[in-house]
Every structure is written in C-alpha cells, then in structure tokens.
N, C-alpha and C positions, 0 to 999 in steps of 0.2 A: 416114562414116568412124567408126571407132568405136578405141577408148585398151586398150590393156590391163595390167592395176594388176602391177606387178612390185613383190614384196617382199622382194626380196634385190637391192637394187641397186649393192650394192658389194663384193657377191660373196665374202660371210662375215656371217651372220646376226646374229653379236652388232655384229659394226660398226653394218650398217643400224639394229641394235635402237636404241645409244649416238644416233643421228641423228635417226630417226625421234621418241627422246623431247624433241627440244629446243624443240618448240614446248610441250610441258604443262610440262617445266622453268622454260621461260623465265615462262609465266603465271604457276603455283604461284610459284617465288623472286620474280617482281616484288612480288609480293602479301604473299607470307607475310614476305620478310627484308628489302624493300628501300622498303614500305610506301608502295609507287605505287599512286595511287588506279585501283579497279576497269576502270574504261572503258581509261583509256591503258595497264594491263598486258593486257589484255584486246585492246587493237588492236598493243601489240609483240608478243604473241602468236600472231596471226591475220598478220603479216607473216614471222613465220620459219615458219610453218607453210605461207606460201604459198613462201617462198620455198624449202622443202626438199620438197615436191612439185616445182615447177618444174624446180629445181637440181640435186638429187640423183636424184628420183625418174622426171623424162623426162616430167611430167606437161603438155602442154599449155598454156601459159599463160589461154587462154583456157576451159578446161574448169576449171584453179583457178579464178576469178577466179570463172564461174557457179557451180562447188559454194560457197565464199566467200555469194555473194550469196541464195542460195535457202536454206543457212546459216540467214543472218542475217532474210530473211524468217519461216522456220520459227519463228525465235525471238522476233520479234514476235507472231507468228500460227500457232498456239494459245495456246502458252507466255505471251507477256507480255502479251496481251489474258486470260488468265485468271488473271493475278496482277493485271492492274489492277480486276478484277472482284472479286476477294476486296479487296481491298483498300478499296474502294468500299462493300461491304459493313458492311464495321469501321469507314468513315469513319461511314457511315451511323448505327451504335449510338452512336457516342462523341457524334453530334452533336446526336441527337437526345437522351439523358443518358440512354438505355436501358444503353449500357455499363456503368455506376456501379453500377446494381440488378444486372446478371450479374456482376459483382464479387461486387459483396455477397453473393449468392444461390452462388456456387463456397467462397467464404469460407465461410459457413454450414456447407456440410457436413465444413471443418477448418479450423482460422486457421493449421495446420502448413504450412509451405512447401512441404517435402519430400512430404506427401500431396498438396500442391495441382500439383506438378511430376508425379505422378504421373494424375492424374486427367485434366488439361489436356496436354502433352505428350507423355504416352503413349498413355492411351483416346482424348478427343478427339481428339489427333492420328489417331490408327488410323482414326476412323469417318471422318473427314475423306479423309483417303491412301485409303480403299474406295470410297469416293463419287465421288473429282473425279480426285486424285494430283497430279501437276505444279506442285509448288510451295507449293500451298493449304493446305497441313496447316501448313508452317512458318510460311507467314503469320498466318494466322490464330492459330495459340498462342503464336506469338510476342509477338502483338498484347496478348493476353488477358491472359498473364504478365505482362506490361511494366503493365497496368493494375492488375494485385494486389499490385506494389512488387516483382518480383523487377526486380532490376539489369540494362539492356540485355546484356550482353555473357552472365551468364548466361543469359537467358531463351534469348538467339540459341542457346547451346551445347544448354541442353537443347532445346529444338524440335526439332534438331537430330540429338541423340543419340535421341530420341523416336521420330523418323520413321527406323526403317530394320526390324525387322522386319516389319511392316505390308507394306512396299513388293516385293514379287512375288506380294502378289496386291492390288494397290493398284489404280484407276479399273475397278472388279467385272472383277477378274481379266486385264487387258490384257495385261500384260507376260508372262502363262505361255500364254496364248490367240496372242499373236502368237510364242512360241516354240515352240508344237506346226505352226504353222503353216509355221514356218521351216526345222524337223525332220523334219516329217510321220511323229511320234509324236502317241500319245494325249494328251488334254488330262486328260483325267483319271488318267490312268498320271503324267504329269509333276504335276497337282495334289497326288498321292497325294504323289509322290517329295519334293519340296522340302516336304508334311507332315510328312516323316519326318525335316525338317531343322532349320527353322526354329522350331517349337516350341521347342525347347532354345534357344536366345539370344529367342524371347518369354518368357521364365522368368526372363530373365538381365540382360536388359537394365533391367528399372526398379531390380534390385540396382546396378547398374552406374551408369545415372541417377540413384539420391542419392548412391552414394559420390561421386560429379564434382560432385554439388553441395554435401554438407557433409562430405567425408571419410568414413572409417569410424568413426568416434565417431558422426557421424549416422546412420550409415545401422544401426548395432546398436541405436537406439534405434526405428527404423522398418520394420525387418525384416519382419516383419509385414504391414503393407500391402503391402510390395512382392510377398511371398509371394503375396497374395489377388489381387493385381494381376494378376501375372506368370502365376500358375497358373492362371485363371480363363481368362485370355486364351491361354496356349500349350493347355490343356485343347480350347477350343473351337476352336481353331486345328487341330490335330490331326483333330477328329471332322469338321466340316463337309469340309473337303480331302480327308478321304480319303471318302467318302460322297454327297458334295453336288457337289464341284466346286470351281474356282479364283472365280467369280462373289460369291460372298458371304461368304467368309473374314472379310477384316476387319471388315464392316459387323456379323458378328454375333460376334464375337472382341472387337470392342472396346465394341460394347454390352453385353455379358456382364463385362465387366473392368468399364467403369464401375458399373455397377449393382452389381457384388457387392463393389466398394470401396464405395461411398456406405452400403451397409448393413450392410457390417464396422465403420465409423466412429461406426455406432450405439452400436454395445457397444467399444469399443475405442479409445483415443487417447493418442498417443505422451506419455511420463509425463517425458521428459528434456528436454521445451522448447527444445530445441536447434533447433528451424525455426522461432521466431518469434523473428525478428530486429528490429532495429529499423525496417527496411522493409516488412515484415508488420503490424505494429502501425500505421508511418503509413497505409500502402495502406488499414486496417481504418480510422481516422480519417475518411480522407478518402470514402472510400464512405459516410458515413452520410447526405447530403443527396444523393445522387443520385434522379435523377428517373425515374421510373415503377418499378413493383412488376408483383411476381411473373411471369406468364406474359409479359409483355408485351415483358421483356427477352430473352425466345425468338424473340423472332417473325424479329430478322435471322439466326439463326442456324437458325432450323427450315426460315425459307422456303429457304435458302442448300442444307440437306440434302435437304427435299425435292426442291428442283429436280434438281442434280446426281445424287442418287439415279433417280428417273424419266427422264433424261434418258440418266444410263447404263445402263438396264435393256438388254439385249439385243434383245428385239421395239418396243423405242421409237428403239434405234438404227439396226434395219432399217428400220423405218418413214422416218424421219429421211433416212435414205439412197436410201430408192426416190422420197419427194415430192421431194427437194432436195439434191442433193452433187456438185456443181462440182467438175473439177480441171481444172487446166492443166497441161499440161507444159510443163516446163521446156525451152525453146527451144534445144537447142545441145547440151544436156547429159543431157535423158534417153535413155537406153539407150546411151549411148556410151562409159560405162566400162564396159569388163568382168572380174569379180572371175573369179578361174582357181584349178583346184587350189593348196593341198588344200582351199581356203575352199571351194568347191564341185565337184560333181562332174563338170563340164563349166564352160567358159567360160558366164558369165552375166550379162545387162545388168545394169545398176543402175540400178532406175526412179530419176525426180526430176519428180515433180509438186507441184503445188501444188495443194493440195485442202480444201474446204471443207464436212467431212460430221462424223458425228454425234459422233464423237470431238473434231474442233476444234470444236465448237459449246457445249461445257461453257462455256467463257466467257461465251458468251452466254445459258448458262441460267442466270450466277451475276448476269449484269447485271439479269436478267430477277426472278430473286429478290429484287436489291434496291428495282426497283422496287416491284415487291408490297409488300415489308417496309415502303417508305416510304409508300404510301399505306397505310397498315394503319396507321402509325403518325401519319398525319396531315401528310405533308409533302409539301407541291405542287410542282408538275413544274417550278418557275424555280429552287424552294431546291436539287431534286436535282440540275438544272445545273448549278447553282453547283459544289455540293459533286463533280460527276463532274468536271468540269474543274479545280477543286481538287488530285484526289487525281490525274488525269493529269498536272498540271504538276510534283507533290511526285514521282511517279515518274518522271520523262523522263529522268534520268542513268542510273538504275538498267535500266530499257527498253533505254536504248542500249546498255551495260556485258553485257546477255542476249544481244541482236544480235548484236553483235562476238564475244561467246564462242559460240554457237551457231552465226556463221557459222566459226571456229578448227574447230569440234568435224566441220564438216562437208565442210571441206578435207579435214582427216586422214583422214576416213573414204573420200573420193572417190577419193583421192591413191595409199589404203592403207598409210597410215604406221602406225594403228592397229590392221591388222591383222597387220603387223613386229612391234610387242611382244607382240601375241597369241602371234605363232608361234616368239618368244624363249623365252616363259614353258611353249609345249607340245612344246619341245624337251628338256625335264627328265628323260624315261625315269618311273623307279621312282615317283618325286616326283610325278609327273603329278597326281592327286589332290589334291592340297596345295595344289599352285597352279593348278589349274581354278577353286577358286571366286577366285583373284587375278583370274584373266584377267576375271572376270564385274567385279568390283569395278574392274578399271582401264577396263573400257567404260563403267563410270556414275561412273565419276569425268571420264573423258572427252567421255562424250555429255550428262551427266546426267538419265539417264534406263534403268531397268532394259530398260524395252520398247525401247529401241532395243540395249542391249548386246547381249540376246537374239538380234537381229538381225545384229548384228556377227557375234558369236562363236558363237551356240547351233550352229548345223552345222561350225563348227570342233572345236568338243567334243566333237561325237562320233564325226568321223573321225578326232581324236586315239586316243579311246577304246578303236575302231576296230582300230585300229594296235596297241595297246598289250594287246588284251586286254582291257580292260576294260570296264563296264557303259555302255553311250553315254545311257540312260536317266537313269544316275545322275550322270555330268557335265554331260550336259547342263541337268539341275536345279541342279546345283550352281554352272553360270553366274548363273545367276537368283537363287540363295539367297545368295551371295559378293556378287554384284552389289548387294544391298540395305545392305550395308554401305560401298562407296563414297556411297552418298547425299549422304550430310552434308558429301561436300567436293566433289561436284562444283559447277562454278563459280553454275552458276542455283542451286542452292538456298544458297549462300553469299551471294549478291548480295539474294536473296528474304529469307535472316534478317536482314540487314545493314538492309534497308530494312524488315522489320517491327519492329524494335525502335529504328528512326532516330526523330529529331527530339529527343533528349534529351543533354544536355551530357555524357553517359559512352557514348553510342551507339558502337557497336564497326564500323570498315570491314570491309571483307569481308577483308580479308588476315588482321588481330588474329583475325576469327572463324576462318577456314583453320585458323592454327595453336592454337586453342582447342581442335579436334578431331580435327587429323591424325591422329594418335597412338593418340587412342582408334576412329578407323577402320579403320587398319592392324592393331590388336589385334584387333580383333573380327572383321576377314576373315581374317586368320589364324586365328584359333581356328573359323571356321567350315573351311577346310584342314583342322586337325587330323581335325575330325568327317568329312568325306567319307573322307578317309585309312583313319578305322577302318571307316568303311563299306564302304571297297572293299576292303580287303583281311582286316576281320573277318569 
C-alpha cells in the first residue's frame, strides 16, 4: 500500500502553509527566545512535526514514526559520524601541542583579527566546504578561531557567516550534481548558471564578515584584504564554473583566495590597530611555548585534506561504490510515499534507504586521517583510544540534539509539510524570482543541507518557472544559490558551531548562536532575490 503526500490539507494554501510552519517555528522560538537547551527544543520540535503530519496531514502514523526514525539514523550516519571525525582530528592537534605551533604559524602571517577572520573562516573554510561540506568547515574554524583568542560566540558567528558562498558547490560539487540529476538539466549549464550568481556575494561576504565582527570603523581600515579576499575568490569562482565544472569551484577558489591574501599581507597591513584586541595579544602570549614547529603542525590538517580530497574525487567514488556500498531499505517506508504534482510530473515514490557508499564514507576517511596524523606524530593506538572516546563522550548531547533534528527535518519532508511552504512562496505570480532563491534557503534551513534542498525543491522551480514563463534554468540555480545562505541557521550547523567553540565559560548554546545570525541570513537570501529578479527580468 503506498501514502500519498497532499499539500493543501485544509483546503486554502496559506492556512496549510500557517500549519505546516509550526514545527520549525516551534524549534527556531524554543531555541532563539525561550533558551531551551538544543536536544529538548529539538525533540518539541520533532513531536509537533509528527503530530501535524498525523493530524492535519492524513499521514500514517506509522510511515511518520519510520520517516522520524531513518531521520534521525541519517543524522547520526553520515552527518554525526563525520563531525565526530573532524572533531577528533582538532582533539588530536590540541593534544599533541601541534595546535599551539598552527596558531602561531596563522598569527605569523597577521596578528589582525579581522585578516585572521578572514583567511581561517572564509578561505579555509571554503577549501574545507569543497572537500568534505556537512558540517566540517564550521568545526574546524571554529575550533582554530577559538585557539587564536577570538571569543567563543564570535568565532561561532563568523564560521558561520564564512560558510555560505562556498556551499553549492561544496563536498566537489554534490549539491548542483544531485540537482541536474533531479532536473535532468545539464550540470554544467547549472555550474555555469549559479557562476553567474554567486560570485557577487563571494565578493561580498568577507566585506560583510568584518563589518559583524568590528563594525564599519573596522572594516574601512581592512577594506583591502577583504577586496583581495573576496575578489581573488568570486574571480576564480566565476572561471573554473563556467569552464571546468561544479567539482572543483571551491577547492581552487579558496586556495586562490588564501594565497593571494598571505602575499597581499607581505606589502600591506592594516595601520588602524583596530583587530588587535586584548584577546589577540593574549592568544599571541600564550602560543609562544607550544610544541612542535613548522610543517609538523600541518600534518592534522594536510592529512584531513588529503583524505576527504581523494576520497571525494569522482573516479575514487565510483570505485568506492562498485568494491563496497550497502543499502538497506527502509522497511515499511520505502516507496510508499508518493510526492504528486506539481512537485512532480506524475505520482512518484520516495526512496528511504539506508546506505553506506562513497559519499557516507567521508567520515571515515577523516577517522582514517587522523589516525595517520597520529602515528606520524608519534602517538600510539591506546593514547588515540583514549582521546576518540574522549571526544565521543564530550560530543554525545550534541549527536543526540543532530538525531532529533534530522529525524524533524525528515518527517516534514515525508509528510510534505515542506513542500506546503515551498508551494506558499511559488504562488507569488510576478515576485516569483525573488522568492525562488527563499524557497532554496528555507530547504537548508530546514533540511540543512543545499544537496538535499535541491532535492526537495529543484524540480518544483522549474515547473514554477514553467508556468510563469520564466527561465527554469535560472530558478532552478537560484534554489542552490539562495539555499547557501540558509546554512548558518540551519539546525546541524548551529549545533556543530555551538559545540566547536564549547568547553569555555562564555561558550554560546545554539539558540544565542541562531539569533547571532538570523538576520544576517535573511539579508543576504534576500539580496540574493533581488539579483535573480534583475536576471530574470533584465
């Protein structure tokens, strides 16, 4: 017997819509206004989300309860097996006192905060989001920040605000590879397209990253770097996309960015002193007795790139997938919902497998790195027990707090309550444009994650488009491109900066971080609206 997903169930669209939002309402307000810890808003959450499928929407109880639960497996496995791995990684530098030397060695090339914000959360985050994506970028610079004296609660924001252009063509190009697939448009037509987008906010955004971090008094004294940053990075961004493809964007976008900051910084350095706080000068203090020198403090983070690098090549993931890639399906629940115009052009199942191939295996190429790193650096296989059960005990709330929202993100999605606000925001006529890249942004603020919005939404964008006249080409990127600006608040990567910048007496829950960056989310998916707007109708 098989379900099928109705998204007018009360038969006037804006009601369902008002309905449909109360389980990301209820998460978001627990979080941001009422300062309920991650997990328990996360599991009120995942109960009105079950309970408005059930109730309202005719769903099954038992088809919620498995989407719920395969959810919440998802979320452990990829997701939080490859944030425990980064994580593991960073435990690994700090404990070996390699940390202390890549301090020092980032320091070196500026003691300016607002450059070091710039180089670490924007570049490295970028090669980081090309490499692995899901998570990893915020950890890790999260981590690195928090080591050079920025303040947990900034470090979280900018990580944060750092990782969102990067992210559509983030883990070598997945999220625009699985939306030609979705489409069955060109991948490189859609590489080109979202090139013709996202450029402009990689330009934009490290302007944008120091005004949040030291106002505009900082950032007129910093302008500069951010220029060579920005422009370096939307420059290569632009060329490889339209040329190369969605596979290598970031990885060589943001080695292009850091390198031509590092050698800007030769002849150049900010004369207003305004980035060397009194937390900058301690961070520099305390880096001076850390332990081991020059390359040696690379070697966690080289092996980390390597791996993930090689691991996500394309012919290492066929390979990957033809020796070894298990699924299961899901018992009860795959193919038994079926999503119905105008989401699709006929009634069509909705797989639910559990699967274990070359894409969920990043985690384990990042576990895989760290052990190299540790033998390379001399530490034997009881100390890296130690320290991996360590860092899984220090993350187990945070683990659970993923689950629970992942298993929320995948009710809605079963249920189709998320596709109700989709088809709220592509009932706007003229406006269409505007809020196409919304609709991309409220699926990765909902699923978090571009590759699966894509998935949500991309073939809704362009039967909109469709409908309207319009380019289905160019909405359909501009899911993708819109999408990358939800990042920063959907709930895993909230939960991810919250716990890369934990263990410190001013450490920020994930609620404080929510509203740290709502705002500047909603600005900049909107300004990405404006830009498609003059596309489509310039």
């Amino acid at each position: 017997m098989t379900w099928a997903q109705n998204y007018d169930p009360l038969g006037g669209l804006a009601w369902s819509a008002l309905v449909a939002a109360l389980p990301v309402v209820t998460l978001l307000g627990l979080l941001a206004w009422f300062h309920v810890r991650a997990h328990v808003a996360a599991l009120a959450g995942l109960v009105v989300a079950l309970a408005t499928a059930i109730w309202v929407y005719g769903m099954p109880a038992k088809l919620a309860c498995l989407a719920g639960l395969n959810g919440a497996l998802f979320g452990l496995f990829p997701i939080g097996w490859i944030i425990l791995n980064a994580m593991f990684v960073y435990d690994l530098s700090v404990e070996t006192g390699q940390f202390s030397a890549l301090q020092r060695q980032v320091a070196g090339v500026s003691e300016d905060r607002r450059v070091q914000a710039l180089l670490i959360a924007f570049g490295f985050g970028a090669f980081i989001e090309g490499a692995a994506g899901f998570g990893a970028p915020v950890a890790i610079t999260g981590a690195l920040m928090i080591g050079l004296g920025f303040r947990p609660l900034e470090a979280a924001k900018l990580a944060l605000i750092g990782n969102t252009a990067p992210v559509a063509y983030g883990a070598l190009g997945t999220p625009l590879l699985t939306l030609a697939r979705v489409t069955d448009m060109d991948v490189q037509a859609l590489s080109a397209t979202v090139g013709r987008q996202l450029p402009w906010f990689s330009l934009l955004v490290p302007f944008w990253l120091v005004a949040v971090q030291s106002g505009w008094r900082g950032l007129r004294g910093a302008w500069p770097a951010c220029a060579v940053a920005g422009g370096s990075f939307a420059a290569l961004q632009f060329l490889v996309s339209q040329y190369h493809g969605p596979w290598l964007v970031d990885i060589v976008s943001a080695a292009g960015s850091m390198g031509a900051l590092v050698v800007f910084m030769k002849v150049w350095r900010p004369k207003d002193g305004h980035g060397r706080g009194r937390d900058a000068r301690a961070a520099g203090a305390g880096m001076e007795g850390g332990a081991g020198a020059g390359w040696k403090a690379w070697i966690p983070w080289a092996a980390l790139t390597v791996a993930v690098f090689v691991w996500g090549l394309p012919g290492v993931k066929a390979w990957l997938n033809r020796a070894w890639a298990p699924e299961w399906e899901v018992p009860g629940l795959h193919k038994v919902v079926l999503r119905v115009p105008p989401v699709v052009k006929a009634p069509e199942p909705e797989k639910a497998v559990f699967a274990f191939n070359a894409l969920s295996a990043t985690g384990t190429a990042l576990m895989l790195a760290g052990g190299v790193a540790g033998a390379a650096l001399g530490v034997g296989p009881r100390r890296m027990a130690r320290l991996y059960v360590g860092t899984l005990g220090r993350l187990r709330d945070s683990l659970l707090t993923i689950a629970l929202m992942l298993a929320l993100g995948f009710v809605t999605r079963y249920s189709g309550t998320d596709t109700t606000l989709g088809l709220a925001m592509a009932g706007t006529g003229f406006l269409f444009p505007f809020f196409s890249p919304l609709i991309g942004w409220l699926g990765v603020a909902l699923t978090g994650s571009d590759t699966s919005s894509n998935v949500l939404f991309g073939n809704l964008q362009q039967v909109t488009a469709r409908q309207l006249g319009l380019s289905p080409l160019l909405m359909a990127a501009a899911n993708s491109s819109g999408g990358v600006m939800g990042k920063m608040i959907d709930a895993q990567s909230l939960v991810v900066a919250s716990v890369a910048t934990g263990g410190h007496p001013e450490s920020p829950d994930a609620g404080t971080v929510l509203r740290s960056v709502f705002w500047h989310s909603l600005a900049l998916a909107m300004l990405v609206g404006l830009l498609v707007m003059a596309q489509a109708y310039g």
